[in-house]
C-alpha positions as CSV (number, residue, x, y, z in Angstrom):
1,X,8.9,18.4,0.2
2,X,10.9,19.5,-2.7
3,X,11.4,18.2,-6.4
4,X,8.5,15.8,-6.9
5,X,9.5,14.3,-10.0
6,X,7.9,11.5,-12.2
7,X,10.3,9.2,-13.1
8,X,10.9,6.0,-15.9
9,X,10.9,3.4,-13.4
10,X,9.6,4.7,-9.7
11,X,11.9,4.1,-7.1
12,X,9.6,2.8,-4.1
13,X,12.3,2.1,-1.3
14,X,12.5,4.9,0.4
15,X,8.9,5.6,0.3
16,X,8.3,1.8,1.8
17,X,10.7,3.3,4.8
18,X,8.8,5.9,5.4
19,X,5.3,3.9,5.2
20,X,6.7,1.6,7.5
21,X,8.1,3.3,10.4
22,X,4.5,5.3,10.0
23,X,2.9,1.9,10.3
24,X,5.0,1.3,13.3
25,X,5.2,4.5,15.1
26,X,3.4,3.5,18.3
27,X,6.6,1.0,18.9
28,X,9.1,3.2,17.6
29,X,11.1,3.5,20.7
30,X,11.1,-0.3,20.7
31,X,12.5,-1.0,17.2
32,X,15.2,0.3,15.7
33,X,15.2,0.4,11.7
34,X,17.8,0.0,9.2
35,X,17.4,0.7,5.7
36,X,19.1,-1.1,2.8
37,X,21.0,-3.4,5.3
38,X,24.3,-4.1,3.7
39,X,25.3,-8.1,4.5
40,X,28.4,-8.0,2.4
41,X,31.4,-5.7,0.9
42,X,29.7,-6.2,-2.6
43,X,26.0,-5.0,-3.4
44,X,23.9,-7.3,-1.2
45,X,21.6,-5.6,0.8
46,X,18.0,-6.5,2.4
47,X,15.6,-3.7,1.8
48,X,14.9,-3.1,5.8
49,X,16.0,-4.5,9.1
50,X,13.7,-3.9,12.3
51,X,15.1,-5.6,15.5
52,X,13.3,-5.3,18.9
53,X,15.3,-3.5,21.6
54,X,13.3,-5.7,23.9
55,X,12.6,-9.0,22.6
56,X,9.2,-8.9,24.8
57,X,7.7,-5.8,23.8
58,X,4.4,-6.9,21.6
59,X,4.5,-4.4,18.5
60,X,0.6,-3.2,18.3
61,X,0.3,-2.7,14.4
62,X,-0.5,-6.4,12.6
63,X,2.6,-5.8,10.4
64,X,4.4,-6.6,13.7
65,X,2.9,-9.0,15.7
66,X,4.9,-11.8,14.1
67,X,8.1,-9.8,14.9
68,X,10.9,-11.8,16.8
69,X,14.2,-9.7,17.7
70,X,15.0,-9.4,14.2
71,X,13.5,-9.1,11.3
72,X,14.1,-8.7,7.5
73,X,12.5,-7.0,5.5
74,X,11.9,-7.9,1.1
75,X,9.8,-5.2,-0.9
76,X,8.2,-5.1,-4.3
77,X,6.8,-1.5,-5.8
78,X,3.5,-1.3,-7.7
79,X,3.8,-3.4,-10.7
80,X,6.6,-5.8,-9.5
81,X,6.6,-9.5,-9.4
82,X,7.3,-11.7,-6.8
83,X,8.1,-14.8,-7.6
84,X,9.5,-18.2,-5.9
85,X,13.0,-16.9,-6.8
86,X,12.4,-13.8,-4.6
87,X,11.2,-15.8,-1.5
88,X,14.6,-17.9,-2.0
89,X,16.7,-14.8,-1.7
90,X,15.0,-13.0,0.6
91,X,15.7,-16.5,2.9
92,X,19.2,-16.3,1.7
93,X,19.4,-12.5,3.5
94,X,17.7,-14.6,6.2
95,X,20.3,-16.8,6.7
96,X,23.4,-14.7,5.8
97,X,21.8,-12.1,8.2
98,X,22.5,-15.0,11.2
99,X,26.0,-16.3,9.5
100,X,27.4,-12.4,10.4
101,X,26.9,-12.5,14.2
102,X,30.0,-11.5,15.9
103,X,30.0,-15.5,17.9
104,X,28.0,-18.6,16.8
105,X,24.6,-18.6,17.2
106,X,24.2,-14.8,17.9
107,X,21.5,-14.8,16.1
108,X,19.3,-17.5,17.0
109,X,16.7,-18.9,14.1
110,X,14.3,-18.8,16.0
111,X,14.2,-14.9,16.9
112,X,14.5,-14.2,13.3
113,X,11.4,-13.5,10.4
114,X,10.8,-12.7,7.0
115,X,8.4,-10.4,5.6
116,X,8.1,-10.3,2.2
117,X,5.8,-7.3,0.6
118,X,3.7,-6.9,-2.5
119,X,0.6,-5.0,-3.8
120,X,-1.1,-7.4,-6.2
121,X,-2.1,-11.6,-4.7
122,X,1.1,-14.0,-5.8
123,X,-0.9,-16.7,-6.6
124,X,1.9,-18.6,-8.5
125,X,4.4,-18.3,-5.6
126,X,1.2,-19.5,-3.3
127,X,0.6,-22.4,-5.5
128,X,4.6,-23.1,-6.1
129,X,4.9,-23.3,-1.8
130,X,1.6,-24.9,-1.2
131,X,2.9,-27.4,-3.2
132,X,6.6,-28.0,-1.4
133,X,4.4,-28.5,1.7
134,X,4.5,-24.7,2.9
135,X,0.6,-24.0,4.5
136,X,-0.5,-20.6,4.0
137,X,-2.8,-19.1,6.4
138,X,-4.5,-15.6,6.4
139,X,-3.6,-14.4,10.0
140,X,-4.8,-10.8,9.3
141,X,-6.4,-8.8,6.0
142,X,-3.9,-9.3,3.3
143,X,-1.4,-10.8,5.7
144,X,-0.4,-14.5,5.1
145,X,1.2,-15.9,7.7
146,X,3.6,-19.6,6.4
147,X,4.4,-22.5,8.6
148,X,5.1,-25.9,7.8
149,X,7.7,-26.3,5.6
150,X,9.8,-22.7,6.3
151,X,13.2,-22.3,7.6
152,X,12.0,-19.3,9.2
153,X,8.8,-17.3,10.7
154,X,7.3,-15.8,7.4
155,X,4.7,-13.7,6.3
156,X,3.6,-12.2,3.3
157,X,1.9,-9.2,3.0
158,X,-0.3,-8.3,-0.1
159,X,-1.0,-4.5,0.5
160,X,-3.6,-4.3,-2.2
161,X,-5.8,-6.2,0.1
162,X,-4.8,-4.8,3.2
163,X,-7.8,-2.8,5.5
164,X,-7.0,0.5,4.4
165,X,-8.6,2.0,7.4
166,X,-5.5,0.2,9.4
167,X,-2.9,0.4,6.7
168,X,-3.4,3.8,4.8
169,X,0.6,4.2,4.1
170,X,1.8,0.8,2.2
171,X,-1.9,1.0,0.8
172,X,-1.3,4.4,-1.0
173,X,2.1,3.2,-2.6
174,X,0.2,2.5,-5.9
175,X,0.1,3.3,-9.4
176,X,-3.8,3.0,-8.7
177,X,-4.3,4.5,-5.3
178,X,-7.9,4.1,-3.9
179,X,-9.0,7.8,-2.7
180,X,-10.5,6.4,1.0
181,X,-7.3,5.1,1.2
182,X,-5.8,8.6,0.9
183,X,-8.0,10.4,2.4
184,X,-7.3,7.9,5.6
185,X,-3.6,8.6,5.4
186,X,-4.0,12.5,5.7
187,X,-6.3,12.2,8.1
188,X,-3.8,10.6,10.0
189,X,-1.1,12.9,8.9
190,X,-2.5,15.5,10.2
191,X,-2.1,14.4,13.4
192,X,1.7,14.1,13.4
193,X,3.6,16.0,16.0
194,X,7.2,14.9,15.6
195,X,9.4,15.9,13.0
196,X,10.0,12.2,12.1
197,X,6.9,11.7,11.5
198,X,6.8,14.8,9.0
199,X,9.9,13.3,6.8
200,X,8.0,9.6,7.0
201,X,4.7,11.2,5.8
202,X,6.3,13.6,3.2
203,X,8.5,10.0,1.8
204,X,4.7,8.4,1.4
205,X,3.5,11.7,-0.6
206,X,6.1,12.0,-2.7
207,X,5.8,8.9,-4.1
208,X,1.7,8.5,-3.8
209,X,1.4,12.0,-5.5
210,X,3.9,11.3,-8.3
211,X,1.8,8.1,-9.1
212,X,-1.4,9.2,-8.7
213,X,-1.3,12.9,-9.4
214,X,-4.7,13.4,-10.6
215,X,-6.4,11.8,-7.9
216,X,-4.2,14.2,-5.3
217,X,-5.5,16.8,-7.6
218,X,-9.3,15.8,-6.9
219,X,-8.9,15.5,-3.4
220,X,-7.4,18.9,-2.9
221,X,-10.1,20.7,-4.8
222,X,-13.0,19.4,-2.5
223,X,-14.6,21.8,-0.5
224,X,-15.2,19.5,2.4
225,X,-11.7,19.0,3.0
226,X,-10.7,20.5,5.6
227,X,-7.8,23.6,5.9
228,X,-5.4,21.8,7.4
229,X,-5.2,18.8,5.1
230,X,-5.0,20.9,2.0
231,X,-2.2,22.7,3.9
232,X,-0.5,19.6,4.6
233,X,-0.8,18.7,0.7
234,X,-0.6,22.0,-1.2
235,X,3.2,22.6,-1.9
236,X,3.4,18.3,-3.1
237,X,0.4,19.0,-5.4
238,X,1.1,22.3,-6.7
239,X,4.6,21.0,-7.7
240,X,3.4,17.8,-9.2
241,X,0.4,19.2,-11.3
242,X,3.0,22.6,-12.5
243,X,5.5,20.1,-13.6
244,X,2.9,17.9,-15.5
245,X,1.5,21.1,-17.1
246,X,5.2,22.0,-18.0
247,X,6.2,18.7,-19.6
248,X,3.0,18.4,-21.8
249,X,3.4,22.1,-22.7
250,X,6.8,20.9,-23.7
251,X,6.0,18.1,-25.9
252,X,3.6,20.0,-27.9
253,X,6.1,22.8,-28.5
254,X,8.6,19.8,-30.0
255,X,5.5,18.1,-31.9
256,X,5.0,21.3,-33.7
257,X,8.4,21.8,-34.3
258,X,9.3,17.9,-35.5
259,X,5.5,17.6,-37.7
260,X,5.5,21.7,-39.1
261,X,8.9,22.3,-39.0
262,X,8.5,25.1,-37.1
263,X,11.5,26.8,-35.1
264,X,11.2,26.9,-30.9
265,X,9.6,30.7,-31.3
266,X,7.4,30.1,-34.1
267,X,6.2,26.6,-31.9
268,X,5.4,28.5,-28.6
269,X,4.1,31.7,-30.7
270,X,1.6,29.6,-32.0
271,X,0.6,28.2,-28.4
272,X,-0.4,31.2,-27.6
273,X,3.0,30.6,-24.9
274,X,3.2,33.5,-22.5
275,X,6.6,35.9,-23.2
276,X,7.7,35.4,-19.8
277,X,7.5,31.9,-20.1
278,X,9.2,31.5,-23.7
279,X,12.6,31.5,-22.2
280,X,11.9,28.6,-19.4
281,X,10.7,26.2,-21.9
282,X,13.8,27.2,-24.4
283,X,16.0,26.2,-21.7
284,X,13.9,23.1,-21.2
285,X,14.3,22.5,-24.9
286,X,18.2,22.7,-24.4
287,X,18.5,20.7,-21.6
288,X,16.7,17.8,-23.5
């Protein structure tokens, strides 16, 4: 995994993918997954799309068991809200999913669900539904299923509270990452055989790591791990922490040279910056 970088606003998507089709893996020749599902010629696409190749097949992980034959998918990243107006959309992808069938009623209602993911509890979307007449029922660990008042099967799933031991992958897309929870997911990483399980996993790392850098750092560094996971993490962690090194080595040079008005040379000279590295961080300083 290549260019681990730590960006403004962290883009979660692809990661969620990744974390998903891990989470689903033991069905994976059953579903077939569609990311950023584009329902119209302008910019309206639903985050995923699983459908069922065989509408009886009973998907194993608890993400899945209320899967129908198709199923859409609404995602929030660490941090984001979701509110009343999200669960409207995400019905309107719902119901603009079924309007696109090539003939009427292609897409039955009824073989259709909603999953709509977050990391934190929405309590005001939960009090906003219970009172429309919506009933809200924990089915699983951090997995509300809601009936009643609901134009289709939904469920929401709060990954913060999720059993990590079962969901290590959405758990360790964080800004706070719990270190069982990671520890959990590489244990399980290591097992992979296939390579699509290798680009899933390293989606999940790149993300997790760029997050939660120090705690990857930890983890690494403790003797009890064993060779293979530190194998499995060592090129995401040595990038992440040698980039993080870089860009505070980098703002102290322009600190010295805004507050002491010191040139680039006379900044990195007085950092005590290695020669042979004097040259990268002038480029850096260019480049800014």
């Amino acid at each position: 995994m290549k260019d681990i970088v730590k960006l403004e606003k962290t883009y979660w998507h692809p990661a969620f993918f990744g974390a998903t089709k891990w989470e689903l893996k033991e069905n994976k020749d059953d579903l077939s997954f569609d990311s950023e599902y584009q329902l119209s010629q302008q910019a309206l696409e639903m985050d995923l799309l699983v459908i069922k190749k065989d509408p009886s097949v009973v998907v194993k992980n608890e993400i899945g068991k209320l899967f129908k034959r198709f199923n859409v998918f609404e995602y929030k990243g660490s941090g984001d809200s979701l509110s009343i107006d999200n669960y409207y959309k995400t019905i309107s992808y719902g119901c603009l999913y079924k309007a696109l069938g090539e003939h009427v009623n292609e897409i039955p209602a009824e073989e259709l669900t909603l999953t709509m993911i977050r990391e934190a509890y929405p309590r005001e979307l939960f009090r906003i539904l219970e009172g429309s007449g919506v009933v809200i029922t924990e089915k699983y660990k951090g997995i509300y299923y809601l009936t009643g008042k609901v134009l289709f099967d939904t469920q929401v799933i709060v990954t913060g509270a999720m059993d990590g031991k079962k969901h290590p992958g959405l758990k360790i897309l964080s800004k706070n990452a719990k270190e069982e929870d990671v520890r959990t997911f590489l244990q399980e990483a290591e097992q992979a055989k296939e390579p699509g399980e290798r680009s899933n996993i390293d989606a999940v790392l790149q993300v997790s790591v760029s997050e939660n850098a120090e705690l990857f750092e930890k983890i690494r560094r403790d003797k009890r791990m064993c060779q293979a996971l530190k194998e499995l993490m060592k090129e995401e962690i040595a990038e992440e922490v040698t980039k993080g090194r870089a860009d505070a080595t980098l703002e102290n040079i322009k600190n010295m040279m805004k507050n002491l008005k010191l040139t680039a040379k006379e900044a990195m000279k007085a950092l005590e910056i290695p020669a042979a590295d004097q040259r990268k961080y002038s480029a850096m300083l260019k480049a800014k």
